[in-house]
Structures are given as structure tokens and as C-alpha cells.
C-alpha positions in Angstrom: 0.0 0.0 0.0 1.4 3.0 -0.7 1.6 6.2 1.9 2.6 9.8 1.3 4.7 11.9 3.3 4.9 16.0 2.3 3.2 14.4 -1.2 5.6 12.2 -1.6 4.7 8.8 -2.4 7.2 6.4 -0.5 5.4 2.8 -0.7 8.7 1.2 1.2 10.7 4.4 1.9 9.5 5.0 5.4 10.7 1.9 6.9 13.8 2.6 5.2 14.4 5.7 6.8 14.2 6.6 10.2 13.8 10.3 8.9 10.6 9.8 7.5 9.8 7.3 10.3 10.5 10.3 12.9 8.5 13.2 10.7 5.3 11.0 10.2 5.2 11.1 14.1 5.5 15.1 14.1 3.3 15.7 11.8 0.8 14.0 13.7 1.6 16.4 16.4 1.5 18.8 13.9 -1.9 18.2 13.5 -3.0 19.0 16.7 -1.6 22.1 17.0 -3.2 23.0 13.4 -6.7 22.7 15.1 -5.8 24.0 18.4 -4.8 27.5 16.3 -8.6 27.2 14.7 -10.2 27.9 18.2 -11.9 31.0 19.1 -15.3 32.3 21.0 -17.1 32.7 17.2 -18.3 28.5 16.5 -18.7 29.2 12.7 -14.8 30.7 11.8 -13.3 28.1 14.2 -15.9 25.2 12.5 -15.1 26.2 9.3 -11.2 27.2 9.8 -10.7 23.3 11.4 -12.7 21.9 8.1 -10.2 23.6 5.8 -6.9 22.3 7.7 -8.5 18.9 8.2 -9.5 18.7 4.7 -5.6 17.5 3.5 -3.0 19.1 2.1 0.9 18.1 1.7 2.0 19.5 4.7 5.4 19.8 2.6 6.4 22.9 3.9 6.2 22.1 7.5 8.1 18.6 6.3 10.9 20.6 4.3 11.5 22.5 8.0 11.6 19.5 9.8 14.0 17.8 7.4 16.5 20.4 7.5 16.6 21.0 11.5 17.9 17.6 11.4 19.8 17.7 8.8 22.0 19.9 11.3 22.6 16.6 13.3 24.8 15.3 11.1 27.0 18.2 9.9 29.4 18.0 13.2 29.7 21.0 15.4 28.6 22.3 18.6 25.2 23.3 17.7 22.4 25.3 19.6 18.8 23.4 18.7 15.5 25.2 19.0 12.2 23.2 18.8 11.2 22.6 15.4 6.9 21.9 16.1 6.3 25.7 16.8 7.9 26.8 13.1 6.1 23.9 11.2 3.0 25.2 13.0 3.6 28.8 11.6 4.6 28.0 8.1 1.4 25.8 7.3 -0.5 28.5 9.1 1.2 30.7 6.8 0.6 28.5 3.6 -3.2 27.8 4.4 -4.2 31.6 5.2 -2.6 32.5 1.8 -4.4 29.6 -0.2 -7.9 31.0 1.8 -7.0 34.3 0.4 -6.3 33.2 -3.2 -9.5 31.7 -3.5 -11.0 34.6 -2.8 -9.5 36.5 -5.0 -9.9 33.3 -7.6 -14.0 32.7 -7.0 -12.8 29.4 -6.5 -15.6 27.0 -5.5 -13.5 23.9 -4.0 -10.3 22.9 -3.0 -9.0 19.7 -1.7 -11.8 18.5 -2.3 -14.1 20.3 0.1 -16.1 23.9 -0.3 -14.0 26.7 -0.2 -14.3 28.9 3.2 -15.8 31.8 1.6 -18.6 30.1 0.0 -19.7 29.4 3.7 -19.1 32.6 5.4 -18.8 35.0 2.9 -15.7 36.8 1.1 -15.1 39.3 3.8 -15.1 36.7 6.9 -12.8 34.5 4.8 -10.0 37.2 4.1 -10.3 37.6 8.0 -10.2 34.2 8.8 -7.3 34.0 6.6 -6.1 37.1 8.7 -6.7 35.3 11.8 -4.6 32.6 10.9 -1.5 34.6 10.5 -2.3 36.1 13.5 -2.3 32.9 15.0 0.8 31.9 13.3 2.9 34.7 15.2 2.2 33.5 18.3 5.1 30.9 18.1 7.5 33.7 17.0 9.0 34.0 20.6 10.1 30.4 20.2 12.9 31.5 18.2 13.7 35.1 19.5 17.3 36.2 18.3 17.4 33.7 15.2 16.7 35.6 12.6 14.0 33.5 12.1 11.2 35.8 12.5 12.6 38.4 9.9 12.7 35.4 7.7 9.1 34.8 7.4 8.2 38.6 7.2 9.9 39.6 4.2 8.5 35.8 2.8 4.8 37.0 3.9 5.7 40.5 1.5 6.9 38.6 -1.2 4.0 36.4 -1.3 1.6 39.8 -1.7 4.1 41.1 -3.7 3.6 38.0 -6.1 -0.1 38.0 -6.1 0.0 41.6 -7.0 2.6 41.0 -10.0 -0.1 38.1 -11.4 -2.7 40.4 -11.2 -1.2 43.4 -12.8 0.2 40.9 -15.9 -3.0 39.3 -16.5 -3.9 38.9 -19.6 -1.1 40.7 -21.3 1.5 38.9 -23.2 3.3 41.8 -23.6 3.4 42.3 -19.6 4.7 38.8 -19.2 8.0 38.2 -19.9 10.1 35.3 -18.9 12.2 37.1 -16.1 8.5 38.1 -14.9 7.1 34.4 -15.0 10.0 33.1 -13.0 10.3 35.8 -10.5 6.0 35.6 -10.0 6.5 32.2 -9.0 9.2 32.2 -6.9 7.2 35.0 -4.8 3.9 32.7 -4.9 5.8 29.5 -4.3 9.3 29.2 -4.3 10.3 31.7 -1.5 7.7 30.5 1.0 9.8 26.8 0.3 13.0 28.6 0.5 12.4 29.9 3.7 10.9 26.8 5.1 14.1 25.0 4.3 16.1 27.8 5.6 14.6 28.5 8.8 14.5 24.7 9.7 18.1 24.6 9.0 18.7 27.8 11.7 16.7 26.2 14.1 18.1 23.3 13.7 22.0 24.7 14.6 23.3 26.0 11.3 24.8 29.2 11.0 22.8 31.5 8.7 25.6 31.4 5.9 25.5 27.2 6.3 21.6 27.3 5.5 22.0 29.3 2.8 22.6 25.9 0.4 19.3 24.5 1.9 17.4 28.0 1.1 18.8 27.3 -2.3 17.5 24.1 -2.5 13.8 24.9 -1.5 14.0 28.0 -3.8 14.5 25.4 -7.1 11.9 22.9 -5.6 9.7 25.9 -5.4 10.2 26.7 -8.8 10.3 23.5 -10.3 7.0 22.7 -7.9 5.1 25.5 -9.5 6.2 25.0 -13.3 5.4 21.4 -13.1 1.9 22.8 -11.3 1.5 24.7 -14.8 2.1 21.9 -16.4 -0.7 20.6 -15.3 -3.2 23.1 -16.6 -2.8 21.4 -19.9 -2.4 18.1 -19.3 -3.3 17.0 -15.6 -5.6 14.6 -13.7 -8.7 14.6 -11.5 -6.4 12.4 -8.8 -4.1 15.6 -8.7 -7.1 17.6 -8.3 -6.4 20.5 -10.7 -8.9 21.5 -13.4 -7.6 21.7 -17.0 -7.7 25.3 -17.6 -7.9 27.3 -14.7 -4.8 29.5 -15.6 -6.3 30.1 -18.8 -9.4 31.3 -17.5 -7.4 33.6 -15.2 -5.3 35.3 -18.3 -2.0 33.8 -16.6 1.1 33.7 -19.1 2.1 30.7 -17.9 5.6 29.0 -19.2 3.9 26.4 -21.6 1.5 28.6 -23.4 4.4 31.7 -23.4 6.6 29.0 -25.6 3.7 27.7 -27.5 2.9 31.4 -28.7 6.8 32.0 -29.5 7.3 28.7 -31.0 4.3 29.5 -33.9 3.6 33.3 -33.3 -0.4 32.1 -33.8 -1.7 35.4 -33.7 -5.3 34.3 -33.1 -4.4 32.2 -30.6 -3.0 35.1 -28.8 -5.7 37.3 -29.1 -7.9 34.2 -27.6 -5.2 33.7 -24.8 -5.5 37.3 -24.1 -9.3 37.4 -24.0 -10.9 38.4 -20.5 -13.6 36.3 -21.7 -13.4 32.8 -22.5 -15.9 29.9 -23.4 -15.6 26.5 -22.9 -14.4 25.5 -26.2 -12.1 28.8 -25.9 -10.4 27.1 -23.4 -9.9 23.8 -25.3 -8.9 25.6 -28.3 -6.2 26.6 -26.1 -4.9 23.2 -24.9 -5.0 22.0 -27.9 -2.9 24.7 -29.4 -0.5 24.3 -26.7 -0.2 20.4 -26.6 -0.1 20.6 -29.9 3.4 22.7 -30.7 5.6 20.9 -28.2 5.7 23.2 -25.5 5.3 20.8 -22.8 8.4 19.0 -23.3 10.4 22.0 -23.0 8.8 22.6 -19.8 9.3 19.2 -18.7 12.7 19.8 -19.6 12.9 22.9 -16.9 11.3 21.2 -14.4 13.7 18.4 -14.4 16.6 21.2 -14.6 15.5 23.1 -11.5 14.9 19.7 -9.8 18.6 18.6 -10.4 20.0 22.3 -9.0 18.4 21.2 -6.2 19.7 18.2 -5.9 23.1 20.0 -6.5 22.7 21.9 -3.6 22.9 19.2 -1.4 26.1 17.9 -2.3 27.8 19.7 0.3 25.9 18.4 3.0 26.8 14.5 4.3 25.2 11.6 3.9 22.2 10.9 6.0 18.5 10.0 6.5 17.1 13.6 6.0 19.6 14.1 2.6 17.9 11.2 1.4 14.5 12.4 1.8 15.5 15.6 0.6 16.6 14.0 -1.7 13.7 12.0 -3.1 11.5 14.7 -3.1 13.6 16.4 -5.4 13.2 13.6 -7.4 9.9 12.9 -7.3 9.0 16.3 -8.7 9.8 15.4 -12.6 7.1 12.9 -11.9 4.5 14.8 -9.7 4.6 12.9 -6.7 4.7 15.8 -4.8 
């Protein structure tokens, strides 16, 4: 039977390594505290804030954290730990209020499978519970006081806004996206929230700042291979994945495979359609079509499998252990989706 870990589908891996063994047991704790940081005296934001964290989710962030304080184990040195559960706590708190307040923004009915919180409670509640959640988040920052740890995740919070703002503003304008753009957009949506996951694990953990900064590496390129794999998918994905064909399309977003498809054939009617604020169905397949169609794909492949092995690189310098391995295989797995 296979069982995932951070996404990662490991079938025999976790009796392999004591790693995995050791982080399935902390994110169980992990779990409670989740729920504990839903409560409050108003019943329908703590009901509906628990049915969003129980509803799933990787938990890869919190994993990458926990990975990488122990990681620090094996690198030699006298090294000062601080408890890891508070910081995975804060960076899934972190990654959940963000997703509530993208699908506001989105419309979006579902996600993970269950309604979307602000179809319940309404679009202003759910940017507060979303609020409410980061709130909740900074309660742990004590935990780590004189670390550097806490200036970390601020300037991670702005980039994050500063990411959603940068989609927004290069919506359904070709000429507005450029490559540079599309890179640095999703290393502030995705990548840098990774990055710093891996990073502050690693400080916590007993690394000096300038020895985590190969691990911030490595999250940064599984960040960005993560999220142009995720556009991949927007073309040709799968229920099981639980991504709709199309949704970037539908949100004018100049992803990777449709910017090469449109400079592979400069199709002009196909970037008048891409650039349409309004789309039909058949639009939208048009679209796919188009870009399946002109080879785009495996050039993105191709970049996905290029950031994965940068990150791979950056963990050359590290030794050999149970947590490298993980590390790792994740890595790996990302060519594949199994994360």
C-alpha cells in the first residue's frame, strides 16, 4: 500500500528511513496544534477554519522545515537546537491563510476537495479568517527570538503579496509577461515560501545562517520546479491531482507552456484568444489543444527536471544521511509529480 509523506509517495521508503519514520510522528503532532490555532469564541470561523486544515493538504512545507533541523545533526559542530513543532506550525498557518485568500481573490468553488471557506461565510469573513490565521501563526515567534527566524518569514509574507499583486497586474497581457516576470512571479507565490521553510529549519536546527543558505537554495529550485510542473498541469493534468484543465487560462495567466507555444508558432489568433478576458468552454480547449499541440510541454518538462537537479546539487555539500535522502527523493519525485 502506498503512503505519502509531504506528497511524496514512499510505498517502502518510510521503513527505510528513520527520517521519514521520525517526521510522520511530528506531523501527527502537527496536527494538533493545526486545530488547536482554529479555536476562538465565534463557532462558525473556528468550524469552518478546522474543516479547511483537516481537509488535506501536503503538509510539505512544514516537512521541508523539519528535514532540514535535522539535517544539522549530522553536519558535526557544537550546535544550539530550538524546537522545530512551533515553526512547522507557523509555516502551514502561513501557507493555508494564503491559499484562503487566493480563493478569494480566484471565486474558487473547492479545493482539496471540500467547499471553499468563503462560500460558507462570505468573502469578507474568509479574508479575516485568513487574517486570523496569520495572526495565530505569530504567536510561536517568541520560540525562536534572536534567530533571525522571524525576519525570515516577514519579508516571505511580503513577497508572497508582492507575487499575487505581479499576477494580477500581468493578467492577460502577453506583452506584460515576460520570462524574467514568470519566474520571479512564482518564486514569490511559491518558491520563496519553500526557501524559507528549508532555511529557517536549517537555523533552528543549529546551522549558522551562511551554512543554511545551500538548503534556502534548495527549496528556492523545488519551489520553482513545484510550480512549473503545477502549470504543467493546466494542460495536461488529472482529477487524482485535483487540478482542473484550464484554470490559468481562464485567469489570463502567461504561464511557461502557453508563453513558448505562442513564440514557438507566433499564432496570432491564438494570442488574441489567450489574451481574452472572456473565454468559453471550447475557448479554453482551443487553447490546450494549441498548446499540446506545438511541443511546449516538453520544454517545460525539460525545466522542471533542470531546477529539480539544482536542487539536488545543492545538497552535495551536505553529508550523507536519512534527511539528505528524503531531501533528496522529493527532489526527485517532482519530474514525476509525486509531490
Amino acid at each position: 500500500m502506498t503512503e505519502t509523506i509531504a506528497g511524496l509517495e514512499v510505498r517502502k521508503k518510510i521503513k527505510e528511513n528513520v527520517a521519514l519514520q521520525e517526521l510522520t510522528g511530528e506531523l501527527n503532532r502537527l496536527e494538533a496544534l493545526l486545530v488547536k490555532a482554529c479555536g476562538s469564541d465565534n463557532a462558525m470561523l473556528t468550524e469552518n477554519l478546522k474543516r479547511i486544515i483537516l481537509s488535506g493538504g501536503k503538509r510539505l512545507r512544514p516537512s521541508l522545515a523539519y528535514l532540514c533541523h535535522g539535517l544539522a545533526g549530522y553536519a558535526g559542530g557544537d550546535r544550539k537546537k530550538r524546537e522545530i513543532l512551533p515553526l512547522m506550525c507557523m509555516l502551514e498557518l502561513m501557507h493555508t491563510a494564503s491559499l484562503i485568500h487566493d480563493d478569494v481573490i480566484d471565486h474558487s468553488d473547492e479545493r482539496r476537495g471540500v467547499i471553499t471557506i468563503h462560500k460558507v461565510i462570505g468573502r469578507h469573513s474568509a479574508i479575516k479568517s485568513g487574517d486570523y490565521l496569520l495572526a495565530k501563526a505569530m504567536e510561536h515567534i517568541p520560540a525562536y527570538h534572536g534567530t533571525g527566524i522571524s525576519e525570515v518569514l516577514a519579508d516571505t509574507a511580503a513577497q508572497m503579496c508582492l507575487g499575487e499583486v505581479q499576477q494580477m497586474r500581468t493578467a492577460f497581457s502577453r506583452e506584460k509577461q515576460t520570462y524574467e516576470n514568470y519566474i520571479l512571479q512564482i518564486k514569490r507565490k511559491t518558491a520563496y515560501l519553500l526557501a524559507a521553510s528549508c532555511y529557517t529549519g536549517a537555523v533552528a536546527g543549529g546551522f549558522t545562517l551562511e551554512e543554511a543558505k545551500s538548503l534556502r537554495s534548495y527549496g528556492e529550485n523545488i519551489g520553482i520546479a513545484f510550480q512549473i510542473k503545477d502549470d504543467i498541469l493546466d494542460f495536461k493534468g488529472s482529477r487524482k491531482l485535483g487540478k482542473p484543465l484550464g484554470q490559468d487560462l481562464r485567469k489570463g495567466i502567461f504561464t511557461l507552456p502557453l508563453m513558448k507555444a505562442l513564440e514557438a508558432e507566433q499564432d496570432a489568433e491564438m494570442l488574441k484568444l489567450a489574451c481574452a478576458e472572456e473565454k468559453s468552454e471550447t475557448d479554453i480547449e482551443r487553447l490546450i489543444r494549441f498548446v499540446v499541440g506545438t511541443g511546449s510541454i516538453g520544454y517545460t518538462e525539460n525545466k522542471v527536471r533542470e531546477y529539480s537537479q539544482k536542487a539536488i546539487w545543492d545538497l552535495e555539500t551536505f553529508p550523507e544521511s536519512p534527511q539528505k535522502a528524503a531531501l533528496t527523493d522529493l527532489a526527485e519525485g517532482l519530474a514525476e509529480r509525486k509531490l
